[in-house]
C-alpha positions, 0 to 999 in steps of 0.5 A: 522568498516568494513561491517558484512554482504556482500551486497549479502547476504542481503534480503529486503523482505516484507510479503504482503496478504489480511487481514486473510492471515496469513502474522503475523502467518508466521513472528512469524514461521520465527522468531522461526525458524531462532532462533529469538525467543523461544516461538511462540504468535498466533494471537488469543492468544493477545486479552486479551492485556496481550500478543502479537505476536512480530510484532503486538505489538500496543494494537488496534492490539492485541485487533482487531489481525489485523495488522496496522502498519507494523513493521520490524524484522531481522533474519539470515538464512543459513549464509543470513540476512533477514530484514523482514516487516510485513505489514497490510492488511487491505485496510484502511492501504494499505499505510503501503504496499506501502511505505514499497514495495517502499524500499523493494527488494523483497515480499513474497505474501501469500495467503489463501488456501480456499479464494486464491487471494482476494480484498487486494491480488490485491491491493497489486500485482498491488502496487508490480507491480508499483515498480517492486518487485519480489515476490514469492507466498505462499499458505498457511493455506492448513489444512483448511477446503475448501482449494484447491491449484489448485484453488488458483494457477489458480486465481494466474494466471486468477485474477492477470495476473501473471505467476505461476511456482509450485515449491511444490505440497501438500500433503492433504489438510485440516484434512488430509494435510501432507506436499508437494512434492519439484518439484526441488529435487522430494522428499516428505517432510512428517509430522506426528505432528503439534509440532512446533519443530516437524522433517519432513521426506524426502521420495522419489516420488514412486507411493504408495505415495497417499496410504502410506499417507492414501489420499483418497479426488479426489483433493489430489490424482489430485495433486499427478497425477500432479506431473510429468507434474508439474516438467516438466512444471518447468524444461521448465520454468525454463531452458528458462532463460539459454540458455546453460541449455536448449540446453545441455537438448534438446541435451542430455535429461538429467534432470538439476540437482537441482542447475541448476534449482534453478539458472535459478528460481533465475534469472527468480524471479528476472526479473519478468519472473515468480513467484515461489509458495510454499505451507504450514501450517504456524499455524500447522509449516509445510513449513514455513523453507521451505519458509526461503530457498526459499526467500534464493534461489530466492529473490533478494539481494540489488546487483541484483536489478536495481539501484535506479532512481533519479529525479529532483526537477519536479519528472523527472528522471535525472540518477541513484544511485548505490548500494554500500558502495564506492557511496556517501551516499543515503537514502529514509525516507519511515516511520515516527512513534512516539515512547517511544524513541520519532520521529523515522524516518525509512530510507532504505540506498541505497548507502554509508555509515552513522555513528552516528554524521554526518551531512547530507542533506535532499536533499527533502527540502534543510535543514540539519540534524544531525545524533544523535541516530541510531538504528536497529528495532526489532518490537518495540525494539530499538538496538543501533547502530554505522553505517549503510550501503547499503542495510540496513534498520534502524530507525534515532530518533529525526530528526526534518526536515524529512518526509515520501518520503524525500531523505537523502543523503552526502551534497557534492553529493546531489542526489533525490530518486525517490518518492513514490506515496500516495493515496488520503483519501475518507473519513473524519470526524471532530474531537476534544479533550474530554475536551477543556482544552487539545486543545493545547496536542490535536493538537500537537499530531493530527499533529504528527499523520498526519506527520507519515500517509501521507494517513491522511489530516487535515483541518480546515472547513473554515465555522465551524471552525472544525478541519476535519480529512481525511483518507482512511476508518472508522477503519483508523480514529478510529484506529488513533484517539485511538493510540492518547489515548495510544501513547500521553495519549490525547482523541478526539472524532469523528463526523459523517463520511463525504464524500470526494465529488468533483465537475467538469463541463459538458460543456465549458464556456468563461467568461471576467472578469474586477476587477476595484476598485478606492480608491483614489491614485493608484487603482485596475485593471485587466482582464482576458478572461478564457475558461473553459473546462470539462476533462476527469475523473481523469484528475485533473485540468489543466492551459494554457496560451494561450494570445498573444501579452502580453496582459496579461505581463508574470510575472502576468501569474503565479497569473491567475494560483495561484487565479484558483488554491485557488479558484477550492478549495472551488466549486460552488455547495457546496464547495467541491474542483472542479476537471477534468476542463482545464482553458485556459487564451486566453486574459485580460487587464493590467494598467501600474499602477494600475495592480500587482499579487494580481490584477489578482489572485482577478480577476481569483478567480472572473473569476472562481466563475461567470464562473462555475456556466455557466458551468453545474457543478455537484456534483461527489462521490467516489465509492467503489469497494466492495467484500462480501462473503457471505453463498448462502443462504443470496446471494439473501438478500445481492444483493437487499441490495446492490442495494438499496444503489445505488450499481452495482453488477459487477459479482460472483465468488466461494470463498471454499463454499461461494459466493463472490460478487463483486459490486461498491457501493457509498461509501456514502451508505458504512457507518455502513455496516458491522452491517447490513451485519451480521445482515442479515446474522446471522454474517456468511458474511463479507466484503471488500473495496477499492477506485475505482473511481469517479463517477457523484451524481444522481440529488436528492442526489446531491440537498439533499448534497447541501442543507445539505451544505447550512443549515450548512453554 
């Protein structure tokens, strides 16, 4: 079958913004517009379950209207295929962000026009920047009350270190706001109704503009006096990506004409050389086409982005993978969910072609796959399909071997994308099925679970016997623990949150150690002589062999390094895995007879558990950066609060007419917060959170953690 949509004319975007943004409101527009769909779901509307917006159809997203698994959808526009993916953002499920940004070839950002760049917004820029997605930005929710473009295009650039370029200006702003000027045609796109379907007017730029619009707030009549160094700003920018442009403008003084300058904006998006902003409503249907034509003119198309890397089975790169449909077939599995269709595993296809019945090979971990069913999401409807090529994202059901991160690709090329990189969870809890006799439903659907999260660990507690879940926040584990409910019809239920603590040591210590044991017949023997020393933090945990002269024989080396490794899981304090030590191994001892693997792994283990106990170990904690923003009246009641739970105030900023205040805060003190906060503050404050760092437990907390450790042991 011949390809329907030329590889140029393809955009892989994803919308990326703090939680609230209005990311699901603007999809449903997109939708609606590009002629996807008739009716328009608001966000608010799908609480009472009977409802929901396309994207956001799981029931723990219409009953909380937050976004939770981000979900795929495709529309057309201006002869263009869009594949879009709305993606949460909410920080506990910042790993939906990261895995679609992985496979995505451009974002649009959007932002509040009242709150501008928050917490999450920064997250999310920073995973952007981690995989070199172009982005535009959007400013939406400009009819608000407090919302201030300038502002928000200031923290673009001030909080985010990026470099904004306005293509639109708006006109009003909040009861009053009317649309925006386009800086590239100079021309006013004005309504007069919210009406969804309801048809600007195009008006040219003449100095009774502000009058004929009735604007009278200082902040709307400064956008419109900005209007003329705003385009020449733009026309500047834009022109330093074509040196002809600019000099045939320095020559003539000519203004380019509007296809010049949407050239040279393309070419500047795409290398990141500035980031397009746009401003709308998307909730009163005001620019969101405008938005449509944007990611049109400026996004990326599969072609104009690097070549996807690939690496070696170490994570080294080795080369590259063409996009194209004449390269061997290429594809990364970026999600797996579980589905009514069953195990559904999205893959983007970055070269090749794949048609239904191949047989292709997950290059990740060297088995076979046979290629059943394929299918074209639209949020959570499954259209069959017989082929899919280059650029295009689509959903394999049933794969058996696959994983999220595993490369796909022809067997007679085999090829390793470049992986993508999963936080560590900060938080776990234990977990166990409501009635014992769904154990075994419990445990299979548990593990479905954590194969399509790799943000979720699951353990067994060797003391207790408990099953512990791990993950990224309090709503992560309860959000998955309730789409088990509805998805697999098992329910569990949860204990008490519990740190991810780590330990680490504060200063070296050698140590000889000599495993020696006779039972008759050959016996037991190695030693080992092991330097132990503290690393920097984040530094994770690090082997050398330093021995000379073979006094420990090579082929036992690797069992040092094996026994050093189980045993820093389980820690000298309280159990807790040990992190930031370097273990050098600089001599031992070996019996021709008596020594093996298993000899040395026992006296490494032995070496590590005598060792750091020498070594000053203490106990460390995560520590979570955390946003509250909060009316100035309660400003006062929530700093001594959050002093009181051990937390540092790291500074305050505006935020429309409340106060934010950033702080770390152990995230041991962050349980059940939420219920204080608005308690403190007649429900009028909220808050934000994300991992920052790990960080050394005062002594007193330290003792009280190991003796609750002990007493449970």
């Amino acid at each position: 079958m011949p390809r329907q949509t030329p590889l140029s004319d393809i955009r892989n975007i994803g919308i990326i913004a703090h939680v609230d943004a209005g990311k699901t409101t603007t999809t449903e527009r997109i939708l609606y517009y590009t002629g996807r769909k008739h009716t328009i779901i608001d966000v608010h509307e799908t609480k009472d379950l009977k409802t929901s917006t396309t994207t956001d159809y799981l029931e723990q997203e219409q009953k909380r209207g937050i976004t939770i698994q981000s979900a795929a959808v495709s529309a057309f526009w201006r002869g263009k295929k869009i594949n879009v993916i709305d993606t949460p953002g909410h920080v506990d499920f910042t790993i939906e962000v990261n895995r679609s940004l992985r496979v995505l070839d451009g974002a649009v950002v959007v932002f509040d026009g009242v709150a501008g760049v928050e917490p999450q917004s920064e997250t999310n820029w920073r995973l952007a920047d981690n995989y070199n997605v172009p982005r535009m930005c959007y400013v939406n929710k400009m009819d608000r009350s407090g919302a201030n473009f300038r502002r928000c295009v200031d923290m673009i650039r001030n909080r985010l270190g990026a470099r904004p370029l306005c293509l639109q200006v708006p006109l009003g702003s909040e009861d009053n706001f009317r649309g925006m000027v386009d800086l590239i045609e100079m021309k006013a796109y004005v309504w007069f109704s919210d009406d969804k379907d309801a048809k600007w007017e195009i008006w040219d730029i003449t100095d009774d503009l502000a009058s004929k619009l009735n604007l009278t707030v200082k902040e709307d009549l400064d956008n419109i006096e900005s209007i003329p160094g705003l385009r020449q700003e733009l026309v500047d920018t834009a022109l330093e990506q074509d040196d002809a442009a600019m000099e045939a403008y320095l020559e003539t003084g000519e203004e380019p004409s509007p296809d010049v300058l949407r050239t040279c904006i393309r070419k500047g998006t795409i290398t990141s050389a500035f980031t397009p902003v746009l401003c709308g409503s998307s909730y009163k249907n005001k620019g969101v086409t405008q938005v449509l034509d944007a990611v049109v003119d400026y996004l990326p198309a599969p072609t104009d982005v690097p070549a996807i890397a690939t690496v070696d089975e170490d994570g080294n790169p080795n080369g590259e993978r063409a996009s194209s449909d004449e390269a061997p077939f290429s594809a990364l599995a970026f999600k797996v969910i579980n589905d009514t269709y069953g195990s559904m595993t999205f893959i983007r296809v970055y070269s090749g072609v794949l048609t239904k019945g191949m047989s292709i090979l997950n290059s990740t971990r060297g088995k076979r796959e046979k290629i059943g069913r394929m299918v074209e999401m639209f949020a959570k409807e499954a259209n069959a399909i017989e082929e899919a090529r280059a650029g295009d994202i689509v959903a394999l059901v049933s794969l058996t071997e696959t994983e999220t991160g595993d490369t796909l690709c022809d067997a007679s090329s085999p090829v390793i994308l470049e992986r993508m990189r999963f936080p560590d969870p900060v938080i776990s809890v234990s977990v166990e099925p409501k009635t014992k006799g769904e154990q075994e439903k419990f445990s299979i659907a548990l593990g479905k679970m954590v194969r399509a999260d790799p943000s979720l660990r699951l353990e067994t507690d060797r003391e207790t016997g408990q099953t512990i879940l791990r993950g990224m926040g309090e709503l992560h584990l309860e959000v998955t623990l309730d789409r088990m409910r509805t998805e697999f019809g098992v329910e569990g239920n949860m204990g008490k949150p519990q740190v991810a603590y780590r330990e680490t040591i504060t200063k070296p210590v050698e140590l000889v150690y000599t495993h020696k044991k006779q039972t008759g017949g050959s016996g037991q023997f190695a030693e080992v002589k092991i330097i132990f020393e503290p690393l920097e933090r984040g530094q994770g945990f690090e082997f050398k062999d330093e021995t000379v002269g073979g006094s420990v024989p090579r082929e036992y080396v690797p069992s040092v390094q094996k026994g050093l490794t189980l045993q820093k899981e389980d820690g000298v304090l309280a159990g807790y895995p040990t992190v930031d030590f370097r273990a050098r191994l600089v001599d031992g001892k070996y019996h021709d007879v008596d020594s093996n693997a298993l000899t040395f792994e026992i006296a490494a283990k032995a070496c590590f558990r005598e060792a750091l106990p020498k070594a000053a170990p203490i106990l460390l904690e995560p520590v979570m950066k955390v946003e509250i923003v909060t009316p100035e009246d309660y400003l006062g009641d929530v700093i001594g609060d959050i002093n009181r739970r051990r937390g540092t105030v790291l500074g305050q900023l505006e935020r429309g007419s409340n106060i934010a205040v950033e702080a770390n805060v152990p995230l041991n003190e962050m349980f059940g917060y939420i219920g204080q906060l608005r308690g403190m503050t007649s429900g009028r404050a909220s808050y934000t959170m994300e991992f920052s760092h790990y960080e050394p437990v005062p002594r007193n907390v330290t003792d009280e953690i190991v003796a609750g450790r002990n007493k449970a042991a």
